[in-house]
C-alpha angles and dihedrals in degrees: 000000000000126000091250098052082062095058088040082048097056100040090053092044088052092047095045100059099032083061099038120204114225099190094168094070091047108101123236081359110153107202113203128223085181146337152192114275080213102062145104135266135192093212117110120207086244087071088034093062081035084062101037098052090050084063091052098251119172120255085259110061082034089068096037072087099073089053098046086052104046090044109043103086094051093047103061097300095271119175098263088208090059094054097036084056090054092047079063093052104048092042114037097247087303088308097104097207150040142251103244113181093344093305125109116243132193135241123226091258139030133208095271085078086068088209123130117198109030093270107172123209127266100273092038131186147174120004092239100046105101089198087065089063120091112258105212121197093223139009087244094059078047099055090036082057105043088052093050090052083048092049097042081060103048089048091246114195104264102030155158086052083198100187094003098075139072088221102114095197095051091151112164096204083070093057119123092358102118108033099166128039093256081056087071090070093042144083133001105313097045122175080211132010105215114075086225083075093068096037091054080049095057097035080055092051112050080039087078092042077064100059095034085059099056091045104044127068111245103207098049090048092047083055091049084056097039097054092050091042099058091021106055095006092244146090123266121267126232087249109041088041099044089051096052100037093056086039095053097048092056100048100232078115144047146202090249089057099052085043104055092041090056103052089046098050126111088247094061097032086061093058087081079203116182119249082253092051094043092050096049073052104054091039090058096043105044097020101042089230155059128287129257115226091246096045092049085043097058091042095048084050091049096056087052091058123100110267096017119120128163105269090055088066091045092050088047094046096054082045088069124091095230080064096040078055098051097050092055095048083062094037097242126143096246095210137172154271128210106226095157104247117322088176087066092040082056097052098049091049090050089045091060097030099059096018092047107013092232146101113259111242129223106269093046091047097057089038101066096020095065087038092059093041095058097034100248090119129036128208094256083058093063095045095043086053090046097055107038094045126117095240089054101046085051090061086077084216121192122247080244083056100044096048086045090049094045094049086051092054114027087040111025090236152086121266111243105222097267090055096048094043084054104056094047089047090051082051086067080072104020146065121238089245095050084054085055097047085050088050096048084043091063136106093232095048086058096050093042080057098043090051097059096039109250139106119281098199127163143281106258108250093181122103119296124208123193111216108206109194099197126239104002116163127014094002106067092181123210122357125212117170093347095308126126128216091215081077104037096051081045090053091057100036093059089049085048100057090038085058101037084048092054098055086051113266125129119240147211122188105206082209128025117220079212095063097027097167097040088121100041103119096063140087117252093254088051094047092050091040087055091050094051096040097055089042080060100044091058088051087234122209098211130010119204126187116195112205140160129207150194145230141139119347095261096037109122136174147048146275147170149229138205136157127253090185115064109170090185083066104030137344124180118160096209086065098052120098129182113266111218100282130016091244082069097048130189136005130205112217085194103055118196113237087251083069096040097057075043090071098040101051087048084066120040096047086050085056096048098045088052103052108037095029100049095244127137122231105256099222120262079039101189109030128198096215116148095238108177089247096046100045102035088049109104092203135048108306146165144159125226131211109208109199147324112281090185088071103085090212096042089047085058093052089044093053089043103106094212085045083056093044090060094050085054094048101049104047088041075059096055096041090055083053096054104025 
């Protein structure tokens, strides 16, 4: 020990026991017997030069602080606390001397040696000569020094730095051979050789615990650790917890911030850690306890379902009150994070899981999410388009199965006996769709909307017209010059719908152009069968199949067909006569009023195509054929044929999209005449 760490060694003794530290009385104080130079500290430098400065240190050693804390961690991960304390004692707190007798002595060195703990040089020598003390070129290579010799000694990974350190006695036989501080005044290869030495450090130390500990608030700081330790399963760093806590004090950051940065750094990311293991964690982290089985369940469900990251849960979970709680009992600003609307991603994956009984894939996800979101499309929309779908009405669903479906989706909750009872009961006189009109009418319905954010809307009651573009998918149907008719009965189908929505129908396509091969795994007869049976379901008001045909070269015109005889309305054989052929099948000479608005409308839309639109009659004109989407419809229907693609000229015309534009207008004009 140097002359001058004697008469350090004096001024701090007697300053230590003429302001005694009782650490005992000091809550939450933990006073140290030892500790790891390589450790961590929550002090900040803002309390250290705090400290310092209360103990009428010069401007000097006060801003060494700024230096100890921004190098620490690159310089072996000292506590930079520990070495800023025994910056006090080597140099007097910067004043580099002593009042003796009244009189005022000088250390061996002075602050121009920028040189904070006492470091020799190389070759070293006596303990008063000033030249055997290390001259640095800045406080910063001092300090940079001062923590390399700490960390040599405490066998710091990546040391010794022989050559790349400022430490001039960088000597590797010293690394790893004093640990602790206590480690400094002991073994071969001592900083000091009197264990005093060691024992003013630590009293100095927990000194400015002390201090730390009446300035800080407790219980912001206890959050900071808690968060990284059940977060990242560690405990803070200087660094991380001095930036948090002093962010969150003074408000500039919430607990919804650090949470959420946390769970998105690379740290945590590498963890690789499992939905269960992230939720124990959260729970721990943002609630201040361990999950319950149902709460980790529900949390674990909600990050399988379509939309839901992470950081969703993590947004839902800070928006709940025993969060809200938690962070008040610590005195932390909860915050938020914007993660859109879970509520909404919820709902759509609730509406295909217990309408469809299927995960909702991607597409549809972000369809109707960002639809409900923005308004464009309201919560009586999506179930509308649900249940009156293709792939739902092939599910052949029981009534039981409907009215179960209907409570999960329209009220977020399952039916009690009576209720259900009641409504499958209500299915004897009513249709599905009606049910769903009375659901989407109900004051529940409204609130469980409202809840989640979106609009609840109503069921459409105006007319609805299926639009049945022929032979999409695997049945092309005819060719003519390389054409399909597949394209050309889709061309005019989706013109159709844009005209017939517009004047304010509602609208189904049995196939959508846009999914042409959505039936192709099944047989002709199924996939007619498909088309007629969903037109039913909905209780249509009009069905309308688009077709094209072929013939001779020169053949040119149009017709239609339609059904007198419909067996899902009435079907009495006394009634039934032989059409011409028995392709044709069967007549009704009594024809239900369904057929007979059939006919009508046969009619009247061939006369109309004909005359506004330059196409001949095709002779029997209106034709009474039992075609599978004109006899199993239990509503009008008919199917058009809209011109000959086997005439060169009138395919042209057929192919030609304003020709296809007439024909739409003018049968959405005859439907608004009839219907």
């Amino acid at each position: 020990m140097n002359k001058f760490r004697k008469i350090s060694m004096l001024i701090l003794t007697i300053f230590l026991f003429s302001n005694v530290i009782n650490i005992g009385n000091i809550k939450n104080v933990q006073a140290y017997d030892d500790i790891n130079l390589i450790s961590t500290t929550s002090i900040s430098k803002d309390i250290a030069k705090q400290w310092a400065k209360s103990k009428g240190a010069n401007e000097v050693y006060v801003n060494l602080a700024d230096y100890y804390w921004q190098y620490s961690s690159s310089h072996g991960n000292i506590n930079p606390a520990i070495a800023f304390v025994q910056a006090a004692y080597e140099t007097g707190w910067g004043k580099f001397g002593h009042y003796e007798n009244g009189q005022w002595k000088k250390g061996v060195i002075d602050a121009s040696f920028n040189n904070p703990c006492g470091l020799k040089t190389t070759a070293g020598g006596s303990n008063s000569d000033p030249n055997a003390h290390q001259r640095f070129q800045s406080w910063q290579q001092g300090v940079q020094a001062h923590l390399d010799h700490l960390a040599l000694y405490a066998g710091a990974s990546g040391y010794p730095r022989v050559g790349k350190t400022p430490d001039p006695r960088h000597f590797p036989e010293i690394y790893g051979s004093a640990k602790t501080v206590k480690g400094l005044s002991q073994g071969k290869y001592q900083w000091a050789t009197s264990s005093g030495y060691s024992d003013s450090l630590l009293r100095l130390y927990n000194d400015l615990n002390s201090y730390y500990s009446s300035k800080v608030d407790v219980k912001i700081a206890d959050f900071v650790k808690n968060v990284f330790r059940y977060g990242l399963n560690r405990e803070a760093d200087t660094k991380g917890f001095n930036y948090y806590y002093e962010n969150l004090k003074n408000g500039s950051c919430t607990a919804a911030d650090m949470l959420k940065n946390l769970y998105t750094s690379s740290e945590y990311t590498a963890k690789k850690t499992t939905n269960e293991q992230f939720v124990e964690s959260l729970f721990q982290s943002a609630l201040g306890r361990a999950s319950n089985k149902d709460g980790k369940d529900y949390w674990v469900r909600r990050l399988k379902e379509k939309g839901f990251s992470r950081v969703d849960i993590l947004g839902e979970m800070v928006q709940s009150q025993e969060y809200k709680n938690y962070c008040a009992k610590y005195g932390v600003k909860p915050g938020s994070i914007n993660i859109g609307s879970p509520a909404i991603k919820h709902y759509v994956n609730n509406v295909f899981k217990h309408g469809l009984n299927r995960e909702v894939d991607t597409k549809e996800f972000n369809y109707y999410y960002e639809k409900l979101r923005n308004g464009s499309c309201t919560a009586a929309d999506m179930l509308r388009n649900m249940y009156t779908s293709p792939e739902y009405t092939a599910k052949k669903t029981t009534n039981n199965e409907y009215i179960e479906s209907l409570f999960h989706t329209a009220l977020g909750r399952k039916a009690n006996t009576l209720e259900r009872d009641y409504w499958i009961k209500q299915l004897n006189s009513k249709t599905r769709y009606n049910v769903l009109i009375s659901f989407t009418e109900g004051k529940e319905f409204l609130n469980y909307c409202n809840r989640i954010g979106i609009k609840s809307g109503k069921v459409d009651t105006t007319k609805l017209i299926v639009i049945d573009p022929g032979h999409l998918g695997h049945d092309s149907g005819a060719c003519a010059y390389g054409v399909r008719e597949s394209d050309l009965n889709a061309g005019v189908a989706v013109k159709l719908e844009k005209q017939l929505q517009g004047m304010g129908y509602r609208t189904y396509m049995t196939r959508s152009p846009l999914r042409p091969n959505e039936y192709a795994a099944l047989s002709t007869a199924n996939e007619l069968k498909q088309r007629y049976t969903a037109a039913n379901n909905l209780k249509a008001d009009l069905f309308i199949s688009l077709h094209h045909d072929v013939a001779g070269s020169n053949s040119s015109g149009m017709w239609t067909f339609y059904s007198s005889w419909k067996p899902g309305i009435k079907n009495n054989p006394s009634d039934l006569r032989s059409l011409t052929t028995g392709y044709d099948g069967n007549r009704d000479i009594h024809p239900t009023r369904e057929a007979q608005l059939s006919k009508e409308f046969g009619q009247k839309v061939l006369n109309n195509l004909t005359s506004k639109c330059g196409y001949p009659a095709v002779r029997p004109y209106v034709v009474d054929r039992n075609l599978s989407v004109t006899v199993h419809t239990n509503m009008p229907s008919v199917l058009i044929e809209l011109g000959m693609m086997s005439n060169r000229s009138e395919l042209r015309r057929c192919q030609s999209s304003s020709g296809q534009q007439q024909k739409a207008k003018v049968i959405a004009d005859t439907v608004k005449s009839m219907f």
